[in-house]
C-alpha positions in Angstrom: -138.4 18.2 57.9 -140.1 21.1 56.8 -143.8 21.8 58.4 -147.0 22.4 56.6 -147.8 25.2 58.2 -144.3 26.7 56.8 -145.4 25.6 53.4 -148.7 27.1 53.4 -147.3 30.1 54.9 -143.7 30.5 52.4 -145.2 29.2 49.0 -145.4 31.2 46.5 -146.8 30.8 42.9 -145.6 26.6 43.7 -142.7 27.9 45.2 -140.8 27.5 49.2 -139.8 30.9 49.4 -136.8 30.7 51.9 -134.8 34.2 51.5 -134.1 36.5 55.0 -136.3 33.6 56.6 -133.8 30.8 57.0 -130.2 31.0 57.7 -128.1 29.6 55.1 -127.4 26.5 57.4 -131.1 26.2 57.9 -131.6 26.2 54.1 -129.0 23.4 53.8 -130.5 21.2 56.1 -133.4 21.6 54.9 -132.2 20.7 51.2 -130.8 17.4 52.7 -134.3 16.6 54.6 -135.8 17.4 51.2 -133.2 15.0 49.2 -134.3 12.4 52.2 -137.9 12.9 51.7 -137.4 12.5 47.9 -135.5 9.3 48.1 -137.8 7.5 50.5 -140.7 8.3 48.4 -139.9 8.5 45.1 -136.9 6.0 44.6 -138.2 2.9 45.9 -139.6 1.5 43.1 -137.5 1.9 39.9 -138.4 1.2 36.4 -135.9 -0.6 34.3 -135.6 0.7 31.0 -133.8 -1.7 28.5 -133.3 -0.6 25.2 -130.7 -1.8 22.1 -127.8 0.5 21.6 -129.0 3.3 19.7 -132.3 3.6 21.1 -133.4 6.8 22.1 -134.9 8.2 25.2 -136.6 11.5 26.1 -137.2 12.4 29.3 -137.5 15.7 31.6 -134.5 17.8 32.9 -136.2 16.8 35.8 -136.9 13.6 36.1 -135.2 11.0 38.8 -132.8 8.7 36.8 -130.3 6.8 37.7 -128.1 3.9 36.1 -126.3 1.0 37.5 -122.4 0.8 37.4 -120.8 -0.3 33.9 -119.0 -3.9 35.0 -118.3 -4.7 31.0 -114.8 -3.8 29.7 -116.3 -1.7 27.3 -116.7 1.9 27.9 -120.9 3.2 28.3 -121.1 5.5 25.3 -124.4 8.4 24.8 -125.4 11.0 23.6 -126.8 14.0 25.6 -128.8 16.8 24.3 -129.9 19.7 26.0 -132.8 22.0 24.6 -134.0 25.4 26.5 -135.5 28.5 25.3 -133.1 31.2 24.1 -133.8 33.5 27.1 -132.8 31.2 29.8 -129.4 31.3 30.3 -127.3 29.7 32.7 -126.1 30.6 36.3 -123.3 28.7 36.2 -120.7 27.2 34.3 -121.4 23.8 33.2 -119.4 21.5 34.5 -119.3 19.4 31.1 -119.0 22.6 28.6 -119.8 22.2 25.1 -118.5 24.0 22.0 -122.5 24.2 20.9 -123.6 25.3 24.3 -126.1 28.3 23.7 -126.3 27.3 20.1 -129.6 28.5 18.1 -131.4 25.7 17.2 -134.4 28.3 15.2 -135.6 31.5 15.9 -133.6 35.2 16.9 -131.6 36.5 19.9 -134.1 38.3 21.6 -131.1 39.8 23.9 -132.9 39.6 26.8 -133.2 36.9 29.8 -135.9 35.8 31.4 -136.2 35.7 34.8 -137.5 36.1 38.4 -135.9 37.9 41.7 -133.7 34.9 43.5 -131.2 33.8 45.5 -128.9 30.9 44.7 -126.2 29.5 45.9 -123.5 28.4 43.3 -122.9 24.7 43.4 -118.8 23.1 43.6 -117.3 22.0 40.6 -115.7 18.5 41.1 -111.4 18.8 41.0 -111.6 15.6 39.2 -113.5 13.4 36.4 -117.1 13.5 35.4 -119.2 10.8 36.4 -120.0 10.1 32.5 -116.1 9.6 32.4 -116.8 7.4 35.8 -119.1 5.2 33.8 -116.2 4.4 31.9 -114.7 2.9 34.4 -111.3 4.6 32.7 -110.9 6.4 35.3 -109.5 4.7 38.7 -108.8 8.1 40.8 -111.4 11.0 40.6 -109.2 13.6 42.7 -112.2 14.5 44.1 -112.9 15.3 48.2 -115.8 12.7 49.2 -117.7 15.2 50.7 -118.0 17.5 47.8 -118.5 14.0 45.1 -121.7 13.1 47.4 -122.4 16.6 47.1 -122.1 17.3 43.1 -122.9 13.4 41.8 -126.2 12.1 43.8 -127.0 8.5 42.6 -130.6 9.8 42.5 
């Protein structure tokens, strides 16, 4: 796990600044020490959240969520929405695209993208199903390598 003294000498504006300090293996390591760390003290008490069909629920990008598997014979339907300012475009392809992807909700290109000096690396795409097509459970197969599911789809 990472030190204190590393974070008091890498942060940055609330930032771990890693680049030409850690090898890329170091980074990864420390990414699953991180994921450890978040588990053991953020996920051990859950909050249930039961709502009728229909109900809505807001919640932050980046908040923790999980749900349990769907054991009806029904398939789990929702509804996700997305919102982010118009000059914060994405790095990636997403892996669930959508026709209305970058659509302008209000306001006017500004043709510019905001942003600050990083390095990232570019996450795998799954070879198989999404895990909202998982939740199904209409899909028995996902032709997906374990490795790179684990990877891609944490339960947390």
């Amino acid at each position: 796990m990472i030190e204190q003294w590393q974070i008091d000498q890498y942060q940055k504006r609330g930032y771990l600044i890693v680049e030409d300090i850690l090898s890329s293996d170091q980074i990864s390591a420390l990414q699953k020490d991180f994921d450890s760390w978040v588990e053991q003290e953020n996920c051990q008490q859950s909050v249930s959240c039961f709502e009728p069909a229909g109900s809505v629920c807001f919640m932050h990008t980046r908040l923790l969520h999980a749900s349990k598997p769907n054991h009806t014979g029904a398939p789990r339907t929702l509804f996700i929405s997305v919102y982010a300012t118009e000059d914060a475009l994405p790095l990636a392809d997403n892996r669930l695209p959508s026709i209305h992807a970058q659509t302008l909700g209000c306001g006017v290109e500004s043709g510019e993208i905001r942003s600050t000096p990083n390095k990232l690396r570019l996450s795998q795409k799954p070879k198989g199903a999404s895990f909202f097509a998982k939740q199904t459970r209409l899909v028995p197969d996902l032709s997906i390598d374990k490795r790179n599911y684990d990877d891609v789809f944490s339960p947390y």
